[in-house]
Backbone as ProteinMPNN parsed JSONL, in Angstrom:
{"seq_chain_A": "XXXXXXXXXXXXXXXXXXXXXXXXXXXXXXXXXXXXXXXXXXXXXXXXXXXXXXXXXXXXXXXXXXXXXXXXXXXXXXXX", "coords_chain_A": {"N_chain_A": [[77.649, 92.2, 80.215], [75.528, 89.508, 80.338], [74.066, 86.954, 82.428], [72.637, 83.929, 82.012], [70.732, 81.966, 83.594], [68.864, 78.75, 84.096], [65.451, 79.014, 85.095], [64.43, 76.223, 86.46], [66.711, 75.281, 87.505], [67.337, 77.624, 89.282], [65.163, 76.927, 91.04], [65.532, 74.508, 92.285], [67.832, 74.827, 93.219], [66.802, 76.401, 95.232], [67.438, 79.275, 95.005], [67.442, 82.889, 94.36], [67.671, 85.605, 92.411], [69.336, 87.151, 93.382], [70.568, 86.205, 95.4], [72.088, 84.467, 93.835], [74.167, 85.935, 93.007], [75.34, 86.779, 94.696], [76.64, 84.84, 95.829], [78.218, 84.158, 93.374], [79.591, 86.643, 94.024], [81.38, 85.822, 95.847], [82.526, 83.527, 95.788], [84.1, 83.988, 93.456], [85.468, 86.104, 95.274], [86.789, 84.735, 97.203], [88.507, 82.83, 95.74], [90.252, 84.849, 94.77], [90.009, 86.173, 92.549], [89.42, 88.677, 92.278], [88.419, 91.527, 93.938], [87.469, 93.105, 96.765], [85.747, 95.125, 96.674], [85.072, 94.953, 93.901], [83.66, 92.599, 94.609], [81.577, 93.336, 95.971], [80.375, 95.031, 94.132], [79.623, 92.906, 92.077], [77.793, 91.62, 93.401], [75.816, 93.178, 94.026], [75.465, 94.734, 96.719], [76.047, 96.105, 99.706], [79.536, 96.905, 101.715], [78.77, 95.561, 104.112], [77.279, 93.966, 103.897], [78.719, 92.154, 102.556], [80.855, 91.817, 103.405], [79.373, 89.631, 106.149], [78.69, 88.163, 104.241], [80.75, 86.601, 103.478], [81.91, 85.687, 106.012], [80.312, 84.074, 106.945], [80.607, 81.989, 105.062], [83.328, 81.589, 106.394], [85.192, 82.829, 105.291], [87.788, 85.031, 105.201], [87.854, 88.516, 105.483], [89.659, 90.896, 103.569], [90.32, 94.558, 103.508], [91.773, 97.397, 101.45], [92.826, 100.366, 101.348], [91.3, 102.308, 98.725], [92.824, 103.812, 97.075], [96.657, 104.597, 96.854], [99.587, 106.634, 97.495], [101.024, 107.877, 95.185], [104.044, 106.897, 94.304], [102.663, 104.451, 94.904], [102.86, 103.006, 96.958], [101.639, 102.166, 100.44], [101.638, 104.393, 103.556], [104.597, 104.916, 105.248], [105.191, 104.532, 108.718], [106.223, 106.258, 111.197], [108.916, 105.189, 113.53], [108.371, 106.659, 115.848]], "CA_chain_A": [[77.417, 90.784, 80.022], [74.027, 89.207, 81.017], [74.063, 85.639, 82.276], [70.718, 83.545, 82.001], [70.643, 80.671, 84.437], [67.093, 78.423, 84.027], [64.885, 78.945, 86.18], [64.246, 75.249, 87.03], [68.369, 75.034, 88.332], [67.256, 78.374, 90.441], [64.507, 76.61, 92.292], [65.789, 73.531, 92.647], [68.988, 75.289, 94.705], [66.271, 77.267, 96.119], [67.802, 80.422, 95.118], [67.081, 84.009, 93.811], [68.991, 85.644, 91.698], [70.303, 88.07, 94.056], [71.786, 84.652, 96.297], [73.226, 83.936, 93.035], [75.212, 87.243, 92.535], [76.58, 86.905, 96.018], [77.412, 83.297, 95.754], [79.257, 84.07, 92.551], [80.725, 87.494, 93.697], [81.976, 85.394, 97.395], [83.524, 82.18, 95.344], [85.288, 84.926, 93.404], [86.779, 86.822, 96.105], [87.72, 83.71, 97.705], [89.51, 82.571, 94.437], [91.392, 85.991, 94.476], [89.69, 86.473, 90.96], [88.874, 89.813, 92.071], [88.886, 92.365, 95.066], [86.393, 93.299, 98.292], [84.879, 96.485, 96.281], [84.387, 94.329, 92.778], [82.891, 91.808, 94.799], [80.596, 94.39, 96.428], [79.616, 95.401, 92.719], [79.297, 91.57, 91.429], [76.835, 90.85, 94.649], [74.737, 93.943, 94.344], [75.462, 94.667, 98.701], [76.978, 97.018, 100.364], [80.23, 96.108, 102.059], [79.012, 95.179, 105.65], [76.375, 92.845, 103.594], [79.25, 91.217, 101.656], [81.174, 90.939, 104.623], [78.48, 88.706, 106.64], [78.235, 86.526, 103.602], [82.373, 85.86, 103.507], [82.257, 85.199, 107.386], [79.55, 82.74, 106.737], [81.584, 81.109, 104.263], [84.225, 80.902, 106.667], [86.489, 83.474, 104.898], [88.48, 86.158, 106.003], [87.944, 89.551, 105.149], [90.514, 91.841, 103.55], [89.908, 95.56, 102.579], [92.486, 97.851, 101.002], [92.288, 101.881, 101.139], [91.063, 102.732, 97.232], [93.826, 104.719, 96.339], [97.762, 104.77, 97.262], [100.067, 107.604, 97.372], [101.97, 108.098, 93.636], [104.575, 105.818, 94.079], [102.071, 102.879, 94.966], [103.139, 102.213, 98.22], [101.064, 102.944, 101.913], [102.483, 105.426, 103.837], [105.256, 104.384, 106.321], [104.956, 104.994, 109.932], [107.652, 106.51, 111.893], [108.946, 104.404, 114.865], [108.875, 107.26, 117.452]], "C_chain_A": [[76.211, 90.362, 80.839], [74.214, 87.231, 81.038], [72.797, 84.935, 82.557], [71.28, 82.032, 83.176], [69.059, 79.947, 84.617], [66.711, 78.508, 85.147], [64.493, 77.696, 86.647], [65.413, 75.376, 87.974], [67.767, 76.314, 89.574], [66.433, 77.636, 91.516], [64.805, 75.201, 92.634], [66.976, 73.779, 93.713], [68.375, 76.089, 95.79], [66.968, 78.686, 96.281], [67.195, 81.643, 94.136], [67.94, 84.567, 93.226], [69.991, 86.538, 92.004], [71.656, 87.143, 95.164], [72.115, 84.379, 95.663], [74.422, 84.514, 92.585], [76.015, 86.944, 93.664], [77.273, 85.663, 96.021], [78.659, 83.142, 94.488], [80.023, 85.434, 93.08], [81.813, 86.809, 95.331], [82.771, 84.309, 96.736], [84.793, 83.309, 94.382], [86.558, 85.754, 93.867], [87.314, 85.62, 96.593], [88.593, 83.372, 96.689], [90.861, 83.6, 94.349], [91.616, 86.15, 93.528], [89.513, 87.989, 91.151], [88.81, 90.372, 93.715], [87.281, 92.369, 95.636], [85.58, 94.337, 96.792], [84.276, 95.761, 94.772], [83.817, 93.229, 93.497], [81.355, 92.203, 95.445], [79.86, 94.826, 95.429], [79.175, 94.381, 92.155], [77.86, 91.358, 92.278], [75.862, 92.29, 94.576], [74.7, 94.398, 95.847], [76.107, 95.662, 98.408], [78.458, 96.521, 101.16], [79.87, 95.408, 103.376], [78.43, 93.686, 104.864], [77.652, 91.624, 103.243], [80.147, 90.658, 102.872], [80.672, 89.868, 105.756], [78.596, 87.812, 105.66], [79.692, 86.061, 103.491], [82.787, 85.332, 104.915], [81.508, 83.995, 107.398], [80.159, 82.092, 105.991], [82.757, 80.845, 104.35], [85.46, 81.635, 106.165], [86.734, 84.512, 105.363], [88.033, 87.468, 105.239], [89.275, 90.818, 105.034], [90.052, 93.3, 102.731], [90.851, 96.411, 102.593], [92.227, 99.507, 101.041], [92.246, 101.875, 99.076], [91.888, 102.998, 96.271], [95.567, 104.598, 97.492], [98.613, 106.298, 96.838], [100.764, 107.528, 95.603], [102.991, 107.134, 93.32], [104.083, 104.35, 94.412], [102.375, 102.149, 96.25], [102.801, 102.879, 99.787], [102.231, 103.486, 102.097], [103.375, 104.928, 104.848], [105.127, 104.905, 107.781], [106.194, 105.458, 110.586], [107.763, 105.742, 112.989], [108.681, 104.963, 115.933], [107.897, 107.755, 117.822]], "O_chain_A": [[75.97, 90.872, 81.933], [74.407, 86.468, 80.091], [71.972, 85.414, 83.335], [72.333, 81.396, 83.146], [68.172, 80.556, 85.215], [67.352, 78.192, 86.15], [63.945, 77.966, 87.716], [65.183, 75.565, 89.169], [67.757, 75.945, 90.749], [66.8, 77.632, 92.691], [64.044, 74.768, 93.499], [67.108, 73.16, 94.769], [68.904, 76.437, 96.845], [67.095, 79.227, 97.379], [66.496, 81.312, 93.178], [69.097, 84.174, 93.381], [71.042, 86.786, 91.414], [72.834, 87.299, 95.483], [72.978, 83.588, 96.042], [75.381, 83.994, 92.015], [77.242, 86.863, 93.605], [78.483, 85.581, 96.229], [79.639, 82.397, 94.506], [81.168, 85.509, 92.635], [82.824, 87.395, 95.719], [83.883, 84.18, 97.247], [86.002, 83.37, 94.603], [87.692, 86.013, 93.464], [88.511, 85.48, 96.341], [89.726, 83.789, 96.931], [92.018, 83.339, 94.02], [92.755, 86.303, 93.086], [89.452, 88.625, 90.099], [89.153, 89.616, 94.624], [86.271, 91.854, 95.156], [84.807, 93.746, 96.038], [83.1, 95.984, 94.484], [83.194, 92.625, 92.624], [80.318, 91.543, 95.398], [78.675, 95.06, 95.663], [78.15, 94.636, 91.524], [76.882, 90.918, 91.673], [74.977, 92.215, 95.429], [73.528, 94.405, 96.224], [76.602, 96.081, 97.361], [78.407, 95.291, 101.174], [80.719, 94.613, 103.781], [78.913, 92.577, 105.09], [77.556, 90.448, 103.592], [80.208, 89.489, 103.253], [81.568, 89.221, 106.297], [78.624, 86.627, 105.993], [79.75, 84.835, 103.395], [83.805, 84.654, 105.06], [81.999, 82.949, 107.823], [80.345, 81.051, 106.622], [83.459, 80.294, 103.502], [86.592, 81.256, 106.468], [85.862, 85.063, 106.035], [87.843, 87.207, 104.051], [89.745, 91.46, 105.973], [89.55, 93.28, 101.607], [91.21, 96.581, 103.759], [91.103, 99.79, 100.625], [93.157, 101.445, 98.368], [91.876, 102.671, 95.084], [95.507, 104.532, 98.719], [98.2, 106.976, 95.897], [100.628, 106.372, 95.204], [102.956, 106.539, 92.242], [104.757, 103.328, 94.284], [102.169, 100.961, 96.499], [103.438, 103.811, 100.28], [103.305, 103.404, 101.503], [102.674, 104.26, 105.609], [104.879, 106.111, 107.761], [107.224, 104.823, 110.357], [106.699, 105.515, 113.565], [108.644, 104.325, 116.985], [107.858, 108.295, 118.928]]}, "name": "protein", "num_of_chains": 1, "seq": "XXXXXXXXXXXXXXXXXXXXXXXXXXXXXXXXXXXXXXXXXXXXXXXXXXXXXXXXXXXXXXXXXXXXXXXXXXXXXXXX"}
């Protein structure tokens, strides 16, 4: 999917269209439309990048290991 946004609206927010990927992939994760690693792919960054722009915006950062064991659930810790 390719989204066009005019270029008047870009310079009038004074943005590029890479501050527009992150601005839409950071209102996303905040929404909890979508996860740390698809917001890392929406924004074009790496994760530290995407993380700086969700602290600037005041939000928390959560990141998940990739993959879970088979039945879908982290591994438990023993108490002892």
């Amino acid at each position: 999917m390719n989204l066009a946004v005019p270029d008047d609206i870009l310079r009038r927010g004074e943005l590029s269209a890479a501050d527009l990927r992150i601005a839409l992939a950071v209102q996303l994760y905040a929404d909890n439309r979508i996860d740390h690693a698809d917001a890392c792919r929406v924004a074009g960054v790496a994760p530290d990048r995407l993380n700086r722009e969700l602290l600037r915006a005041g939000l928390g950062v959560q990141q998940y290991p990739a993959e879970y064991p088979a039945d879908g659930l982290p591994a438990k810790r023993s108490a002892g």
